[in-house]
N, C-alpha and C positions, 0 to 999 in steps of 0.2 A: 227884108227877108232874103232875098237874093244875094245879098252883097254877105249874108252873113252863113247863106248856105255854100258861097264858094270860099270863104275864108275858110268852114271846117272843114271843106272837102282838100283844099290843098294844103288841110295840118294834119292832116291823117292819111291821105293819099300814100305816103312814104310807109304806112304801115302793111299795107294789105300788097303783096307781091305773090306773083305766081312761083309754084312748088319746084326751084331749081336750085342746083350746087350753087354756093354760096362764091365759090371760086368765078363765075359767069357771071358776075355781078363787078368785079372788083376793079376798077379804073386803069386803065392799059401802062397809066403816069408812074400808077406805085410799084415801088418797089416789091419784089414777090417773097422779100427776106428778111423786113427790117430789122435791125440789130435796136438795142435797147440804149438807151442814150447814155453818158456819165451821167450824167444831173440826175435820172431816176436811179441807178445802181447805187450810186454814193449817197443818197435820199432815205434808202432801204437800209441802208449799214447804218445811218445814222443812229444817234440813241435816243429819239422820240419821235418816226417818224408820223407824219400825220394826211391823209388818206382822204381824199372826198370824193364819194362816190355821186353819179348824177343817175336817175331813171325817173320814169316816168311810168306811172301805174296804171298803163293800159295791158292789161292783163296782170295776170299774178308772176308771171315769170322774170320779169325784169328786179324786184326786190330783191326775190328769191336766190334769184344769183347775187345778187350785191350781200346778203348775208351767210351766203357760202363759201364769198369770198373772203365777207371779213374775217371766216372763223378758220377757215384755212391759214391765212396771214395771223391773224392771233395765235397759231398755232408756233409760228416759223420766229414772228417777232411779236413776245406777250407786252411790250413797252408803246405798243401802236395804236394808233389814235385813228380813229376810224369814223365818217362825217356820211351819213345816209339820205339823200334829199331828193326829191320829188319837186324837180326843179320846176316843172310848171304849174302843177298843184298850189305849190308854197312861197312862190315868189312872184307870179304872173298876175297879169287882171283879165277879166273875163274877155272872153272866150275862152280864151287859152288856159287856162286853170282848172276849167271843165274837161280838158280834155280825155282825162281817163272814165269819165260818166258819159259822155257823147261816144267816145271807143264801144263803151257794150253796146250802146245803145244801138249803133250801125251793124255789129257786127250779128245784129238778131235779123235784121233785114239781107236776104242773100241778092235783090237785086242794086242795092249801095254798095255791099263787100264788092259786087263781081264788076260795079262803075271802078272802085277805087282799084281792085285786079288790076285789068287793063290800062289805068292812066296814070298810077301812083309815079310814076319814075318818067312821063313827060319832060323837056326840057322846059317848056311855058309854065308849067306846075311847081315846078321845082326851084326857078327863079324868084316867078310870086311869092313862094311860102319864102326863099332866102330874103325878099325886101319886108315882107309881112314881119317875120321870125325880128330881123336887125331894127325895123323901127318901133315896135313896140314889146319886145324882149328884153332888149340890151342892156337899159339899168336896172333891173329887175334881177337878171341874170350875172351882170358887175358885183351888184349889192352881196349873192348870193357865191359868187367865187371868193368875194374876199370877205368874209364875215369869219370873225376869229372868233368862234365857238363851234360848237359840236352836239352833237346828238348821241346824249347821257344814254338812249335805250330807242335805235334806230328800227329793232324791228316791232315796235307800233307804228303807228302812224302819227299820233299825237304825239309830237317833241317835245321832249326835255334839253335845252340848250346849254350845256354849259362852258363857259369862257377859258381860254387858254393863252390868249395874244398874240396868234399868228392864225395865220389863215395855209390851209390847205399846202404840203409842198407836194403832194401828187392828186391828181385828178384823173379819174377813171369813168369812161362814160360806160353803164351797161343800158342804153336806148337809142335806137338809129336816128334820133332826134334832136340827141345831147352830143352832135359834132362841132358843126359847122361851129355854130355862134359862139360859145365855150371855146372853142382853141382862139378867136379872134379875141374875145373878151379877155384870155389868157396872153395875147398876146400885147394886148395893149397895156394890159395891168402890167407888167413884168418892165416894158418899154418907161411908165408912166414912175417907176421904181431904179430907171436908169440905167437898164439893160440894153443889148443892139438888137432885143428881138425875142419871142418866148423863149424863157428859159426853165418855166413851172412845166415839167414832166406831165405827158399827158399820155393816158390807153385807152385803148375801147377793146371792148368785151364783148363779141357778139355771140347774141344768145338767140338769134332765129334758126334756129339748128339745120329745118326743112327748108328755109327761103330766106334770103339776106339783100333786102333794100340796098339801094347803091350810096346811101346813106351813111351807113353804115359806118363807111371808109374813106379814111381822109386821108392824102398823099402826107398831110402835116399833123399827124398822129406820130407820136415818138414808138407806138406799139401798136399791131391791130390783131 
């Protein structure tokens, strides 16, 4: 019980951050302007391009924006292929698949929310969930970067998959949770393809509007 109550305390800890500009959160390393890469511009011009979005459904607001965006982007390019997934719901094993149900469930208790306040962005915390996240994530999360189908009707929840033969050319994280190990998984898949290093276009989307996780931001985000 113990071993399994600090496991969801340091998968969730990255969520609950105290009420500050998103800017005070941002790693000294990144760049304060990133430019938008070729590989995603030329991606965009393409004539099919195809779009996968990653969240995770601890709260409502992370879908919400990924289907705001799709329908913005539907708007700009109607030929675009757009992949909706709840990456740890739909691909993980337990623990980690619960976590959008353990999410409410802490966030009813205000003396856990105000544990995970003040410790969520530890460096001891932060490491842990990176070794937790990488060793019992990573083919789970592989499988699901490079799965060539799509989700026929992304805003349920129950998928409809339908096949198209390629997987994902851009990836968009909207969850401070869907960095890290996704840009790695992207990077090796791309390498594993014969490339000198990621070349799958990657953004993130941050939708903590009042507070932003340090999560959030990866100096190897093509967009943030």
């Amino acid at each position: 019980m113990l071993v399994l109550s600090i496991v969801l305390f340091l998968c969730l800890s990255p969520l609950a951050q105290p009420l500050v500009a998103p800017s005070a959160h941002r790693p000294s390393t990144a760049p304060s302007a990133p430019r938008p890469s070729t590989a995603l511009l030329s991606t965009l011009s393409s004539e099919k391009p195809k779009i996968q979005f990653l969240i995770c459904d601890t709260g409502g607001g992370h879908r919400a924006s990924a289907l705001s965006l799709r329908s913005a982007l539907s708007l700009s390019h109607p030929a675009i292929t757009c992949d909706i997934v709840d990456i740890y719901s739909y691909t993980t094993a337990w623990p980690f698949n619960s976590l959008p149900h353990m999410y409410a469930v802490f966030t009813k208790y205000s003396f856990l929310w105000d544990t995970f306040y003040k410790s969520g962005e530890t460096p001891a915390a932060r490491s842990f969930n990176k070794a937790l996240t990488s060793t019992f994530c990573y083919d789970p999360f592989r499988l699901c970067l490079t799965r060539t189908s799509h989700s026929s009707a992304p805003e349920t929840r129950g998928e409809r998959l339908e096949r198209d033969g390629r997987r994902a050319d851009v990836v968009v994280s909207v969850h401070p949770l869907t960095q890290e190990l996704p840009l790695k998984v992207l990077e090796d898949v791309d390498r594993s393809e014969g490339c000198g290093g990621r070349e799958t276009p990657f953004v993130t989307v941050v939708t903590d509007l009042g507070s932003a996780s340090a999560t959030w931001f990866s100096p190897e985000a093509d967009i943030t």
